[in-house]
GUMIVO-527007 format. One line per 3 residues: their letters; for each residue y, x, z negated of N, C-alpha, C. Coordinates in steps of 0.2 Angstrom, whole numbers, always signed. Layout:
BEGIN
A) Y X Z Y X Z Y X Z ~ ... .
This chain:
BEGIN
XXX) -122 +371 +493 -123 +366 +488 -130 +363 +491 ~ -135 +361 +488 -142 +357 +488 -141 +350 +484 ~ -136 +349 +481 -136 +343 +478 -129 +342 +479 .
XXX) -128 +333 +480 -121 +334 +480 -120 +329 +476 ~ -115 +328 +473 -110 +325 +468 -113 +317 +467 ~ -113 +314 +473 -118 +308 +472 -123 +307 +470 .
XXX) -128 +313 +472 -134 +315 +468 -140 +313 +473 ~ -138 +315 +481 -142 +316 +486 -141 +323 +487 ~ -149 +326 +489 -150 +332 +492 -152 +334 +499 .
XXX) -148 +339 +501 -147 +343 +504 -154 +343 +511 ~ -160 +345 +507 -167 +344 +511 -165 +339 +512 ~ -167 +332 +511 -169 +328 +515 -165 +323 +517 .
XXX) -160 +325 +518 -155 +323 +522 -154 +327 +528 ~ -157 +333 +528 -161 +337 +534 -167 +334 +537 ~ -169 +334 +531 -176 +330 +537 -176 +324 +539 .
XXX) -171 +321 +538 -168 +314 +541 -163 +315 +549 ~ -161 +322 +548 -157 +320 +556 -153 +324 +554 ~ -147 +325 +548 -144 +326 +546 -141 +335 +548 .
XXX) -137 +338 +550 -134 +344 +552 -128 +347 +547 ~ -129 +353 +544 -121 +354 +539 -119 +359 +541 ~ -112 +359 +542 -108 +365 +545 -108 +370 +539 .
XXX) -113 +375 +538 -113 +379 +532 -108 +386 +531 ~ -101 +385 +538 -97 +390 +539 -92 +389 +535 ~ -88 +392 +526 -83 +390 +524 -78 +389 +529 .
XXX) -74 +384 +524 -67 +382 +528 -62 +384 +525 ~ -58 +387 +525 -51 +391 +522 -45 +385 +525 ~ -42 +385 +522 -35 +383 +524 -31 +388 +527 .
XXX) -26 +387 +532 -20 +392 +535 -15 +395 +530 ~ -14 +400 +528 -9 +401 +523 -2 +402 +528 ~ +3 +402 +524 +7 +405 +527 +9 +409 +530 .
XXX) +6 +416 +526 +4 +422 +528 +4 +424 +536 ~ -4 +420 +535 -6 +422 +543 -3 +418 +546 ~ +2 +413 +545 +5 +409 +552 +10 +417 +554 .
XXX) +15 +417 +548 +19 +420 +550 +18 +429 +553 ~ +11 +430 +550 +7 +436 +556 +7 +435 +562 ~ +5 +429 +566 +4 +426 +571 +10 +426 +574 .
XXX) +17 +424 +570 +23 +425 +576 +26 +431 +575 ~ +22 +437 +570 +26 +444 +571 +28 +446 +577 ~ +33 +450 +578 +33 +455 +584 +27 +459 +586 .
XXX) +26 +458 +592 +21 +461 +598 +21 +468 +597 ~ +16 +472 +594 +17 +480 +595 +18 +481 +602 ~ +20 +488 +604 +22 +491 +610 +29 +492 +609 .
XXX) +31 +494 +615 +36 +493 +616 +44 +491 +617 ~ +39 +482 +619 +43 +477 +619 +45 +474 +612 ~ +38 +475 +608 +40 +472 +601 +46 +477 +599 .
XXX) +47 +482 +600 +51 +489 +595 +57 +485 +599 ~ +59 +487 +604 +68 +486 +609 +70 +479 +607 ~ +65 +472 +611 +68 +467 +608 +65 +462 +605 .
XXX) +61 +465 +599 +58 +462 +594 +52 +452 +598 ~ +48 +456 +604 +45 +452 +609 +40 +449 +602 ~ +40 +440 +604 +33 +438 +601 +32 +433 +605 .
XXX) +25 +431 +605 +24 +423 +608 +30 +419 +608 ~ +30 +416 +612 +34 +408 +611 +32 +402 +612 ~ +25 +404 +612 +21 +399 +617 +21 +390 +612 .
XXX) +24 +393 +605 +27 +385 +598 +32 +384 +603 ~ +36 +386 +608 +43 +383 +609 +42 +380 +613 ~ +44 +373 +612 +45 +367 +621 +44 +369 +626 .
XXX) +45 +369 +631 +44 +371 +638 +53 +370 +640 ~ +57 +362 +637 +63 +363 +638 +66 +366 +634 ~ +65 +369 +627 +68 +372 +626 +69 +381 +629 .
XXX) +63 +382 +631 +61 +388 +636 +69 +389 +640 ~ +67 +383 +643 +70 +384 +651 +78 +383 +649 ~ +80 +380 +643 +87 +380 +642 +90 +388 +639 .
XXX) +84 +392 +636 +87 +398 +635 +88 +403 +640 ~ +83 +401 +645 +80 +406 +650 +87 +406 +657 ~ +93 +400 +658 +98 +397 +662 +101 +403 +657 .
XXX) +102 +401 +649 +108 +404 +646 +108 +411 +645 ~ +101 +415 +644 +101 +421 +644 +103 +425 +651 ~ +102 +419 +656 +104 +424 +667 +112 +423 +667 .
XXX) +115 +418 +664 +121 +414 +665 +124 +422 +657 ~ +123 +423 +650 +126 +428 +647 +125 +437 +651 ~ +122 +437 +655 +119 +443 +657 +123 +444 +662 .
XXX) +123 +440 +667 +125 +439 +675 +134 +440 +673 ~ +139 +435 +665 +143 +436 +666 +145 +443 +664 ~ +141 +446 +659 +144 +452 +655 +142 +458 +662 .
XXX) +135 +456 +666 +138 +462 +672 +143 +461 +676 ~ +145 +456 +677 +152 +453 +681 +159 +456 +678 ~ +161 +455 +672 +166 +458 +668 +164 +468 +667 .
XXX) +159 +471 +668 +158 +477 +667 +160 +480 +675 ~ +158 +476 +680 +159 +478 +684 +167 +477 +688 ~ +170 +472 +685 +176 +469 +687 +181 +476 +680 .
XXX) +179 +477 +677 +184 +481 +672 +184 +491 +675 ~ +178 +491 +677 +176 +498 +678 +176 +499 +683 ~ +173 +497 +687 +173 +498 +697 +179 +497 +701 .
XXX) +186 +500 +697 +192 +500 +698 +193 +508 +704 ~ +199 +505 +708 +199 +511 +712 +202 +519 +707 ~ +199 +523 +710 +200 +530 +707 +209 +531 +707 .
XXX) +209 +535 +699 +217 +535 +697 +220 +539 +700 ~ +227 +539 +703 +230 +543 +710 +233 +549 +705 ~ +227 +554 +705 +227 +560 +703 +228 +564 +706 .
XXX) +229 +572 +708 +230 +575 +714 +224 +578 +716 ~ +219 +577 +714 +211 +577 +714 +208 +572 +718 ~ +213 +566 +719 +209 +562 +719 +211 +558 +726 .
XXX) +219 +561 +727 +223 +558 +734 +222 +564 +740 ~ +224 +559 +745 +225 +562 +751 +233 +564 +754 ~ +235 +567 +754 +242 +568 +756 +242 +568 +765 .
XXX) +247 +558 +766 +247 +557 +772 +253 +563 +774 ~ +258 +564 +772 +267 +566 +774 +270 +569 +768 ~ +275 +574 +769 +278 +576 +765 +285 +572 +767 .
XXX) +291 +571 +763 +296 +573 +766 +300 +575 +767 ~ +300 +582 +765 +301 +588 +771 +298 +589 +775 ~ +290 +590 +775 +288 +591 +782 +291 +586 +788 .
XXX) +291 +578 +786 +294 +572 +789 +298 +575 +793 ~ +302 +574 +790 +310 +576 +793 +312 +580 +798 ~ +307 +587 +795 +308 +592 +801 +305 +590 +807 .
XXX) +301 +586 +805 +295 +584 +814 +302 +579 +817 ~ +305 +573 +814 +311 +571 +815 +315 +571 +821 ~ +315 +578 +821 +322 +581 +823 +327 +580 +820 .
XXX) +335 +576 +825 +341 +575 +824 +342 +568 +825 ~ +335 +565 +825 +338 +557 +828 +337 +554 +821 ~ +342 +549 +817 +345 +543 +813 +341 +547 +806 .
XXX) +339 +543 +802 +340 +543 +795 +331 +545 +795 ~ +328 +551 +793 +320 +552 +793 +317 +549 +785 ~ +323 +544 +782 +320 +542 +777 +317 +534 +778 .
XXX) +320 +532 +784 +318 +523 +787 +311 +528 +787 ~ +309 +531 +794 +303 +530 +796 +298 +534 +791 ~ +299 +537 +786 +297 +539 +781 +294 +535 +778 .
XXX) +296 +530 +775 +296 +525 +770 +290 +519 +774 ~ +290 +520 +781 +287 +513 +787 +280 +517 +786 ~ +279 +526 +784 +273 +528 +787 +267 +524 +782 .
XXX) +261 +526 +782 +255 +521 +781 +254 +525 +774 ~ +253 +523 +767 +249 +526 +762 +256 +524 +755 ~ +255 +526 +752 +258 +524 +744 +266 +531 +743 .
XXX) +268 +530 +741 +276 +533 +740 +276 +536 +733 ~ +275 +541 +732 +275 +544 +725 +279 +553 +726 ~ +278 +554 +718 +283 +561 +718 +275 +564 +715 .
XXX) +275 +571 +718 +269 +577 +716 +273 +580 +717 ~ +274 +584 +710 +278 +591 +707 +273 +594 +708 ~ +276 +602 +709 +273 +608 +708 +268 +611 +704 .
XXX) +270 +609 +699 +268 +611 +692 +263 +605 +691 ~ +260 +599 +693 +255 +595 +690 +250 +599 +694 ~ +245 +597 +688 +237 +600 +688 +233 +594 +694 .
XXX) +226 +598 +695 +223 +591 +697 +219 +585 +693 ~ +220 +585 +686 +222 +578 +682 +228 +577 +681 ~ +231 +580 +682 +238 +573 +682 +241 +570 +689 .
XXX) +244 +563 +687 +245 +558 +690 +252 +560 +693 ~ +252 +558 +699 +258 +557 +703 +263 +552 +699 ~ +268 +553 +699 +274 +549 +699 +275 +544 +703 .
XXX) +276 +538 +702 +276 +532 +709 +286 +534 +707 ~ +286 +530 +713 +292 +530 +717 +293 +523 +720 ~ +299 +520 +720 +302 +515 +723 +303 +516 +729 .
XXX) +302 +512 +736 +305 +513 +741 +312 +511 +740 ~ +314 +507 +738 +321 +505 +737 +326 +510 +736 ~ +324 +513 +729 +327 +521 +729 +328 +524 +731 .
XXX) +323 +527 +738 +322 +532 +742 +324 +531 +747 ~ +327 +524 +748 +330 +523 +756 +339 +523 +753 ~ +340 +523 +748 +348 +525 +746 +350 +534 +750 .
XXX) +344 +537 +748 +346 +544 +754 +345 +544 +762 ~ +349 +551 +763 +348 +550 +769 +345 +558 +770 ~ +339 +559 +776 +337 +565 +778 +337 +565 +785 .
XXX) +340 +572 +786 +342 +574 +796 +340 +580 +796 ~ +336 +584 +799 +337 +589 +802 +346 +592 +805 ~ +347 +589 +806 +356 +592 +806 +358 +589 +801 .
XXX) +362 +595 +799 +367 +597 +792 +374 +592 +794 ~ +375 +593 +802 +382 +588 +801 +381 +581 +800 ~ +376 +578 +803 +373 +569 +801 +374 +570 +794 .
XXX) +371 +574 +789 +371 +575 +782 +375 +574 +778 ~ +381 +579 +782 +391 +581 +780 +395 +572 +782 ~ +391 +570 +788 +396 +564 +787 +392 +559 +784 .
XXX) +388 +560 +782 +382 +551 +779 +387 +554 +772 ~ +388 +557 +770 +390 +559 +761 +397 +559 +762 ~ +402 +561 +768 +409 +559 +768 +412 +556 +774 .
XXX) +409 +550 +773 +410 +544 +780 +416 +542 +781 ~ +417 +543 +789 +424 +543 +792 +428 +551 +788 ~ +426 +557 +787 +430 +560 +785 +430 +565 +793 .
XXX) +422 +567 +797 +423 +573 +800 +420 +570 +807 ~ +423 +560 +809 +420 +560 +813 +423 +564 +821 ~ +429 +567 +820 +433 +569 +826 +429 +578 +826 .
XXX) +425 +578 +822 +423 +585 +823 +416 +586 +826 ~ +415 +589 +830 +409 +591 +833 +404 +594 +830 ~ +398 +592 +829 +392 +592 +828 +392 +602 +825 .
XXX) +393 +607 +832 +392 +613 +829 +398 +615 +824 ~ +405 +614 +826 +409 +616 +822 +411 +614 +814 ~ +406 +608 +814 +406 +605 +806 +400 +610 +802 .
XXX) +394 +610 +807 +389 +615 +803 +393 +622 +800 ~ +396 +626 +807 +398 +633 +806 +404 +631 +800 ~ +407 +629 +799 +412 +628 +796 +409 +626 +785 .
XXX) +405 +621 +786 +403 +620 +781 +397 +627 +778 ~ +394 +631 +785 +389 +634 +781 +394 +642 +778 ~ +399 +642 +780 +403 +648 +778 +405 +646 +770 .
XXX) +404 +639 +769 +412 +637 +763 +403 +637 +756 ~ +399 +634 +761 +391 +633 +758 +385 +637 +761 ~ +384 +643 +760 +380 +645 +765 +372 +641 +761 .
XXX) +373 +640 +754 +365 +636 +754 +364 +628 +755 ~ +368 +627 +761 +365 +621 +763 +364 +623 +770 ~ +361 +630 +774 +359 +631 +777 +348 +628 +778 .
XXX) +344 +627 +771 +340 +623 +773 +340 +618 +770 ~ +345 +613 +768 +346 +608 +768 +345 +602 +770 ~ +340 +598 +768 +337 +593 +774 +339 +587 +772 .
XXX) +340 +584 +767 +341 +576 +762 +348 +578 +758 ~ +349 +572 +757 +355 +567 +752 +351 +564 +748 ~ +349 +565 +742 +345 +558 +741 +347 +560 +732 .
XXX) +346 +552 +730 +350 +551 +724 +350 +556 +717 ~ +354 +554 +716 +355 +560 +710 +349 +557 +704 ~ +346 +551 +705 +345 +549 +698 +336 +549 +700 .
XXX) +336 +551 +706 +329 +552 +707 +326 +559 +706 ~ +330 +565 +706 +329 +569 +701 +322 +576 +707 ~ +322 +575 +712 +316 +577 +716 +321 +579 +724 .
XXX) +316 +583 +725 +318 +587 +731 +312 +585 +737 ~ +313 +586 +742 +311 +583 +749 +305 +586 +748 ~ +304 +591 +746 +295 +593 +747 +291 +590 +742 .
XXX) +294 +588 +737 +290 +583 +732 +289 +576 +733 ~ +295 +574 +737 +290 +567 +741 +284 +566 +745 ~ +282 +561 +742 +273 +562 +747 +275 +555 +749 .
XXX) +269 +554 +755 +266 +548 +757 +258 +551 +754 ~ +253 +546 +750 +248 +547 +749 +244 +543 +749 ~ +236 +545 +749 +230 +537 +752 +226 +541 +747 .
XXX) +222 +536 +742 +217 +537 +738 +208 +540 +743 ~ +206 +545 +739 +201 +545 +742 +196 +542 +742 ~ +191 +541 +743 +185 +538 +744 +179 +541 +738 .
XXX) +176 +536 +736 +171 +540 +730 +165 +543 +734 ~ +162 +548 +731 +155 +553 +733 +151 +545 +732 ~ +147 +550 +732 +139 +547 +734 +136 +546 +725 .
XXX) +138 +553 +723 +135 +555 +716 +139 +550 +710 ~ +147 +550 +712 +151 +546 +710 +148 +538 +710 ~ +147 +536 +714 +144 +530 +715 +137 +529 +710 .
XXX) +134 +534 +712 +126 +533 +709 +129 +531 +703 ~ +132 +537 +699 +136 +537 +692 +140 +531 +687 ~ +142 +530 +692 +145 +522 +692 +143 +515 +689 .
XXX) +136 +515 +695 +132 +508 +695 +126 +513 +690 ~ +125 +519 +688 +120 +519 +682 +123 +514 +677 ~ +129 +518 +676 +133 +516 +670 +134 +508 +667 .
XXX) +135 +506 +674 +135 +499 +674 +127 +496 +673 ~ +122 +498 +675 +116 +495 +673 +114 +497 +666 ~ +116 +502 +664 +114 +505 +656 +119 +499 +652 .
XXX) +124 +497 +654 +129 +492 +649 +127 +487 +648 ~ +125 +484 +657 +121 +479 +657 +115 +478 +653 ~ +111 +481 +652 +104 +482 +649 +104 +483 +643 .
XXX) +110 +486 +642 +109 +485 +633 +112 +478 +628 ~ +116 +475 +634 +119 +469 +633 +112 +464 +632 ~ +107 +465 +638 +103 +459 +638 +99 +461 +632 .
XXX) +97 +465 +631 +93 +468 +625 +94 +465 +618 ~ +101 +465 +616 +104 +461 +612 +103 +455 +609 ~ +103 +451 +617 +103 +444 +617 +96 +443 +616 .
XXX) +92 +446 +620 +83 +446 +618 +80 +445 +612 ~ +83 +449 +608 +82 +451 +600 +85 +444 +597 ~ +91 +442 +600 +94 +437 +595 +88 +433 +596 .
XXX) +85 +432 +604 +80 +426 +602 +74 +427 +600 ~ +72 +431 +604 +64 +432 +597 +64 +433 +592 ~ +71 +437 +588 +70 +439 +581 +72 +432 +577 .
XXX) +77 +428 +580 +77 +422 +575 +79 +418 +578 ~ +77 +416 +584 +76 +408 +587 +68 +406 +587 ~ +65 +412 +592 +59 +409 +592 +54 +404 +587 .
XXX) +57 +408 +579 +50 +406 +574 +55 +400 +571 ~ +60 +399 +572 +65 +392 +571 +62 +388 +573 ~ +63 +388 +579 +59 +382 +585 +53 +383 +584 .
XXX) +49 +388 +583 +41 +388 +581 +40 +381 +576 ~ +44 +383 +572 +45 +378 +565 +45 +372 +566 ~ +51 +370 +569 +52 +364 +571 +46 +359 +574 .
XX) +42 +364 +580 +39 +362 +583 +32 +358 +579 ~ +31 +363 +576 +27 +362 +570 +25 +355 +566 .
């Protein structure tokens, strides 16, 4: 403009002293504000929708930034407390301390091989024949198992099952006597209850194995990938619809 509305001009108001900023002035639309907080190209924008937050407080920053270590810290905490469980006592996966049958025989003749059985170190379960190495052992009571009784001798066997009946008889002549009338309790090791339904070779003492190395790595990948997609979530909630909130407000 050289003339203005009052109906001074433009020259000699220059030649007075006078300087005029002749760069139009636009107003801010919305548009471009809201340009301004779009998501960040790369590939921080794409995952968790990243933009400035440089509109948000400084406390409001720091109140998100406790909440986001405190949501992340617990969900790794429960991922780890759910999953980092010891290995399922699969037959794959245990150790077999004792059998007892094998137990017994080492034994010998001295008292019940089901006490010291039951005192050895590891876990009490039944492993059938027939299970594969994904299936699980059968757990077992010790309480159950100490109702029977196991001897390497057949006559400790004959009198724990008919007590007071053959104590005036001798050790051999109760065996020779009983294996004529029973020749197959000739390997006969255990008494042991009827409702337990198992033979002495399928009782175990068993200890869990120890994880690989590969298992381990496996493990903690899993757990950081759960993790990671958790915090990513949380990230999104806030730059996608907290950040330009609070931008607003600030405003």
């Amino acid at each position: 403009m050289d003339v203005c509305r009052c109906g001074a001009e433009r020259s000699r108001l220059e030649a007075l002293g006078y300087n005029f900023d002749l760069s139009p002035v636009t107003a801010a639309s919305p548009v471009s504000t809201r340009a301004a907080s779009a998501a960040a190209p790369g590939l921080a924008g794409l995952l968790v929708g990243y933009r400035s937050s440089a509109g948000v407080s400084r406390a409001w920053r720091i109140v998100f930034t406790l909440l986001f270590l405190i949501l992340v810290g617990a969900a790794g905490y429960g991922v780890v407390t759910y999953t980092h469980l010891p290995l399922s006592p699969t037959r794959e996966n245990v150790e077999i301390v004792a059998t007892l049958e094998g137990h017994t025989k080492g034994a010998g003749f001295d008292g019940n091989a089901v006490t010291t059985f039951v005192a050895l170190p590891g876990t009490l379960a039944v492993l059938e024949p027939a299970m594969t190495a994904k299936d699980q052992l059968l757990p077992m009571s010790d309480t159950d198992l100490a109702k029977g009784f196991c001897s390497a001798s057949l006559a400790k066997q004959i009198r724990y099952e008919f007590p007071g009946f053959y104590e005036n008889w001798s050790d051999d002549r109760l065996e020779r006597v009983a294996l004529e009338k029973y020749p197959e309790f000739q390997d006969r090791l255990c008494i042991l209850p009827s409702q337990l339904g198992v033979s002495p070779d399928d009782v175990v003492k068993y200890r869990l194995r120890s994880r690989t190395i590969v298992e381990w790595i496996i493990l903690w990948s899993r757990t950081a990938a759960i993790t990671g997609l958790f915090a990513m979530a949380v990230l999104n909630v806030y730059y996608r619809l907290i950040v330009d909130r609070l931008s607003e407000k600030a405003a």
